[in-house]
C-alpha positions as CSV (number, residue, x, y, z in Angstrom):
1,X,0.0,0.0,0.0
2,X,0.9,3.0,-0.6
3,X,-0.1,6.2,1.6
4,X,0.1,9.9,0.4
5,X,0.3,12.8,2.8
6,X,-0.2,15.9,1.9
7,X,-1.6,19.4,3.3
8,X,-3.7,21.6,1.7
9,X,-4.6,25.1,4.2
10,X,-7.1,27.7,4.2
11,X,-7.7,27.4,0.0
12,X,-9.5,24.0,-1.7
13,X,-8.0,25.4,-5.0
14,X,-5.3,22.7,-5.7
15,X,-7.4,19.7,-4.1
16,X,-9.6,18.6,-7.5
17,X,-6.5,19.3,-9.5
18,X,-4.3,17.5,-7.4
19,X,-6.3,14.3,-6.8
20,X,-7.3,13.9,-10.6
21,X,-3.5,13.2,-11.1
22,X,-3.3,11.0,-8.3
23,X,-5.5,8.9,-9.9
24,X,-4.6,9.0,-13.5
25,X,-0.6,8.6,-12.3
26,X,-1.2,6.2,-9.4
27,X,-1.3,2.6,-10.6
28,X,-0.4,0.7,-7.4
29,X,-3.3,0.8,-4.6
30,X,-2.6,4.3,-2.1
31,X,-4.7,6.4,0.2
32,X,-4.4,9.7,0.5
33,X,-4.0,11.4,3.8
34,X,-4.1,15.9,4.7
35,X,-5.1,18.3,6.6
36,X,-8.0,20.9,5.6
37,X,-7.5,24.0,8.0
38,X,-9.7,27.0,7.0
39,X,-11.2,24.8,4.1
40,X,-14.9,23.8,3.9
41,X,-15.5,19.7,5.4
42,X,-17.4,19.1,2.2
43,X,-14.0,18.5,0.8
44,X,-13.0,16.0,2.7
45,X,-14.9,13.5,0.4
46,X,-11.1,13.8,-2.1
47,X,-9.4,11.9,0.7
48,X,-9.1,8.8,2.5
49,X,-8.7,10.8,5.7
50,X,-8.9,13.8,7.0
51,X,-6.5,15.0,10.4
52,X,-7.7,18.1,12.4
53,X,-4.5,19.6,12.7
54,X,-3.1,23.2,13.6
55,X,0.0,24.3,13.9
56,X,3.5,24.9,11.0
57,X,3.6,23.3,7.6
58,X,6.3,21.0,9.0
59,X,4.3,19.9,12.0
60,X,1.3,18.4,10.3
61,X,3.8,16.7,7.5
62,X,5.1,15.2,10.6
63,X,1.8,14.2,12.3
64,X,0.7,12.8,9.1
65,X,3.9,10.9,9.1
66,X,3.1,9.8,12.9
67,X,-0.7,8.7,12.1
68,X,-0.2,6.9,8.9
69,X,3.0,5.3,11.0
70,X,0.9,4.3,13.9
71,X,-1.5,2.1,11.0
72,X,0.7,1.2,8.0
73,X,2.6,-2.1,7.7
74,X,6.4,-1.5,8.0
75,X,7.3,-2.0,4.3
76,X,4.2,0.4,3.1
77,X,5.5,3.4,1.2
78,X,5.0,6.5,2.4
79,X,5.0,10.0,-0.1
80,X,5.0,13.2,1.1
81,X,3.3,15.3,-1.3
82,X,2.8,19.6,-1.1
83,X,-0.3,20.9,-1.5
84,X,-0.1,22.3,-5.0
85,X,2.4,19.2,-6.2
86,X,1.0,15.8,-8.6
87,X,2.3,13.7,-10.9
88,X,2.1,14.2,-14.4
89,X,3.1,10.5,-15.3
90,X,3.6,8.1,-13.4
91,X,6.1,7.8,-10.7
92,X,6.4,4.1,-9.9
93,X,9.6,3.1,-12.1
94,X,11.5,6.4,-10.7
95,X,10.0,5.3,-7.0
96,X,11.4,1.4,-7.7
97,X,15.2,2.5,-9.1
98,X,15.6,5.1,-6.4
99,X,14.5,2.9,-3.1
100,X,16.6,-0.1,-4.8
101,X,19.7,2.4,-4.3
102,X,18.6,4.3,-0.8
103,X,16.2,4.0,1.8
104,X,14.6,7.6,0.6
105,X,14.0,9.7,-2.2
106,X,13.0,13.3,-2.3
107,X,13.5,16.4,-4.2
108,X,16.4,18.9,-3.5
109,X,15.6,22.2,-4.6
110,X,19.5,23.0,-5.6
111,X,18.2,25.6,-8.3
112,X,17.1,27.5,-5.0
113,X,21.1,29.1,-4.0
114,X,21.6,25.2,-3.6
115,X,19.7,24.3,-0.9
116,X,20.9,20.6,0.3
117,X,17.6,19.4,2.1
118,X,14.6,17.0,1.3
119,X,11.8,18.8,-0.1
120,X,8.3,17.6,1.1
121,X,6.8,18.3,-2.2
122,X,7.9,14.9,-3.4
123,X,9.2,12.6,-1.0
124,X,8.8,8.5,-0.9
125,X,10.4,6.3,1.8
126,X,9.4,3.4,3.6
127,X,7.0,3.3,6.6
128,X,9.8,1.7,8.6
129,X,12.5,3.9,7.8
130,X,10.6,7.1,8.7
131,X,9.9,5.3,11.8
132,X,13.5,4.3,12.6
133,X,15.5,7.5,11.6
134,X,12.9,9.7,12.7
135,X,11.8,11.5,10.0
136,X,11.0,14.9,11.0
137,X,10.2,18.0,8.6
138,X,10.8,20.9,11.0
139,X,13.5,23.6,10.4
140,X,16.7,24.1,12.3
141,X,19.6,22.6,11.2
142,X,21.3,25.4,9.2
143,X,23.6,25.7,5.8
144,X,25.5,28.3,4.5
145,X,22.6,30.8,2.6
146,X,22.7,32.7,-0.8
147,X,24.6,35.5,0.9
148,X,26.7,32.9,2.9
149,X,24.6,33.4,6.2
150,X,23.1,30.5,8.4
151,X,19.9,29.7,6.7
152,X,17.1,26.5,7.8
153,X,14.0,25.9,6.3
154,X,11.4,22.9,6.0
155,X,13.4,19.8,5.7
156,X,16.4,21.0,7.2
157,X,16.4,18.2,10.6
158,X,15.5,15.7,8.2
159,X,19.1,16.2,6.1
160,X,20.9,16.6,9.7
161,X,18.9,12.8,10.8
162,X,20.6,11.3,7.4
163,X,23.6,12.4,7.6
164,X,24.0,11.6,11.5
165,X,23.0,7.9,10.4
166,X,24.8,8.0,7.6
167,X,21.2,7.0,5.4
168,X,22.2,7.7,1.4
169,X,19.2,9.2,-0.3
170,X,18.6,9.8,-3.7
171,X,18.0,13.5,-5.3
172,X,15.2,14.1,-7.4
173,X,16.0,17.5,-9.5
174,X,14.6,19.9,-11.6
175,X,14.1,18.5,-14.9
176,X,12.2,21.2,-17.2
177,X,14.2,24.4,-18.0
178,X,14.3,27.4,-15.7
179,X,13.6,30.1,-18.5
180,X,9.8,30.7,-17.4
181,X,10.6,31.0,-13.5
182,X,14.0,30.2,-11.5
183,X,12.0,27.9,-8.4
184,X,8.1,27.6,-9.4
185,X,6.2,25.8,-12.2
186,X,8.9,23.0,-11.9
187,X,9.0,19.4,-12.9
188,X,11.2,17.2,-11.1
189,X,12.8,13.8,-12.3
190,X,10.1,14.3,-15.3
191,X,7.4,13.1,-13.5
192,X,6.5,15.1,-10.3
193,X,5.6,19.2,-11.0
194,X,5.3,21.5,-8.1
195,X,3.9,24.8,-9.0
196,X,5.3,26.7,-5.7
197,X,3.9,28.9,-3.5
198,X,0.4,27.6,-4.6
199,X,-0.9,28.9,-1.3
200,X,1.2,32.2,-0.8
201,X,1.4,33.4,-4.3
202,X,3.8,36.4,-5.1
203,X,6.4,35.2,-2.2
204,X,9.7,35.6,-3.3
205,X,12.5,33.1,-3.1
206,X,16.1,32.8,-2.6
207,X,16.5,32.5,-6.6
208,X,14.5,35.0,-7.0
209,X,16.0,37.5,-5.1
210,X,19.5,36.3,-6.8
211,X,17.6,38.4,-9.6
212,X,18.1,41.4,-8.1
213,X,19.2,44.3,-9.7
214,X,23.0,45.1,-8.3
215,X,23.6,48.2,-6.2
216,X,24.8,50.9,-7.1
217,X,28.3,52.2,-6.3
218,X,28.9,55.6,-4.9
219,X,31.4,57.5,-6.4
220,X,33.2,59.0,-3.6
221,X,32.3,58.8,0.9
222,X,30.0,61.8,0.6
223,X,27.7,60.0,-1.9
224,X,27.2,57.3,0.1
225,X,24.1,57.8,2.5
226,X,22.5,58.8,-1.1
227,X,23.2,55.5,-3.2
228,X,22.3,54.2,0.3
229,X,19.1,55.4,-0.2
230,X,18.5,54.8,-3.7
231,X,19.6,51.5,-3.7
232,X,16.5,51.3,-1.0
233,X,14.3,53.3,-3.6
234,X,15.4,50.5,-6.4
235,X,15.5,47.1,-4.5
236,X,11.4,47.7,-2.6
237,X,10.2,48.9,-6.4
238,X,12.4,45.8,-8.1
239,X,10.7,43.7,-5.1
240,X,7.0,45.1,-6.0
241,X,7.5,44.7,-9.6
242,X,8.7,41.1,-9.3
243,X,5.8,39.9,-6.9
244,X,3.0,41.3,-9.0
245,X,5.0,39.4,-11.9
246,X,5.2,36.5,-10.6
247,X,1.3,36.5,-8.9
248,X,0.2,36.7,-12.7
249,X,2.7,34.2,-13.9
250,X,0.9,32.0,-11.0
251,X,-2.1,32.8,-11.6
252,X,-1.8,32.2,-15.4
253,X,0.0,29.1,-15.1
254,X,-3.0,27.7,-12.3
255,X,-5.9,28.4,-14.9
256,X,-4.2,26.5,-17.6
257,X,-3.4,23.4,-15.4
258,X,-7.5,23.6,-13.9
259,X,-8.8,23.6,-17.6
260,X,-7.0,20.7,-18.0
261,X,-5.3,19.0,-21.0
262,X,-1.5,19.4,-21.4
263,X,-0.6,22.9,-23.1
264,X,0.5,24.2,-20.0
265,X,2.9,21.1,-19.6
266,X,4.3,22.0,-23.0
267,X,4.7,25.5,-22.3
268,X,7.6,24.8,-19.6
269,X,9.4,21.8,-20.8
């Protein structure tokens, strides 16, 4: 059996779009397992079951984890999933090859300044080895950042509990081109696409920031409190410009996948 987890909060807009490629991409018998804060019950019906959970992104990945746990045989599979992430073909051969080589397989976002960590948008691993390493989504384990500060995010004391037990994992990576976005509206080992900040549209990433225009250089000391400030002027209109950007990118991209078909598919590979 396979068992999906995956979290969809406060917006039911990815939940028919999401489940229709379970099933078309899902060959082997799964349930599918979330959490619906701030959405309506009557959409409970898309799911196997339904947690009442509150609380960080991380902490109902990890509840979900410890339910499905508490019920699954040990050699179950178990697929973390992000809200606004599916298949668009099916993932079973790329499931088999990677678990024949590692206990776990997840994405690594390195086209996001590098980041090292398991990605919950796509991640498959044995019930018993999420029981024995523990797996655990939360942040706090940090890596050097884009600007080479300490920087943690979802994921991060996962990558720490593999590497403390020495568990190999295999990397699932971008596969479609970068031209149309640097981090959203990605496919990963051809077979898994995560549209990215489904649920906060317009947030800014790492990569995107990377984007930034450069500062400018002051000519001599005195001009410096001025390029100071229009550096200031430049970066919070370059920020604007780029949200509002990519919100209609998102919202573009969204409309295409929920008419269906596959145009939008061939519009970023």
């Amino acid at each position: 059996m396979l068992y999906i987890a995956t979290v969809h909060y406060r917006s039911p807009r990815w939940i028919e779009v999401q489940t229709r490629h379970l099933r078309e991409h899902i060959r082997q018998p799964f349930q599918t397992w979330t959490s619906l804060e701030g959405i309506d019950s009557s959409y409970a019906s898309h799911f196997d079951r339904v947690l009442e959970q509150r609380g960080t992104h991380a902490a109902k990945l990890n509840h979900l984890g410890l339910e499905i746990s508490a019920v699954a045989e040990a050699d179950d599979l178990l697929m973390f999933l992000d809200g606004d992430a599916f298949p668009i073909a099916s993932p079973e051969r790329l499931i088999d090859d990677a678990l024949g080589r590692a206990p776990l397989l997840a994405v690594r976002r390195a086209e996001n300044a590098d980041e090292p960590q398991p990605h919950p948008c796509f991640c498959v691993t044995t019930v018993s080895e999420w029981r024995s390493l523990p797996g655990d989504w939360t942040a706090g384990y940090t890596w050097p950042g884009a600007r080479g500060t300490p920087t943690s995010d979802v994921g991060a004391n996962l990558l720490r509990r593999l590497e403390l037990t020495h568990t190999p994992w295999v990397q699932v990576l971008r596969s479609n081109p970068a031209g149309i976005d640097p981090l959203y509206f990605a496919i990963y080992g051809s077979v898994i696409y995560h549209h990215g900040a489904g649920f906060r549209a317009g947030e800014l990433s790492p990569a995107h920031r990377e984007q930034a225009p450069a500062p400018l250089q002051a000519p001599f000391a005195a001009a410096r409190p001025f390029a100071r400030m229009a550096n200031g002027i430049r970066w919070r209109r370059w920020e604007r410009a780029e949200s509002e950007r990519l919100l209609r990118a998102s919202e573009r991209m969204y409309a295409a996948i929920a008419r269906g078909g596959e145009g939008w598919l061939a519009e970023i590979s």
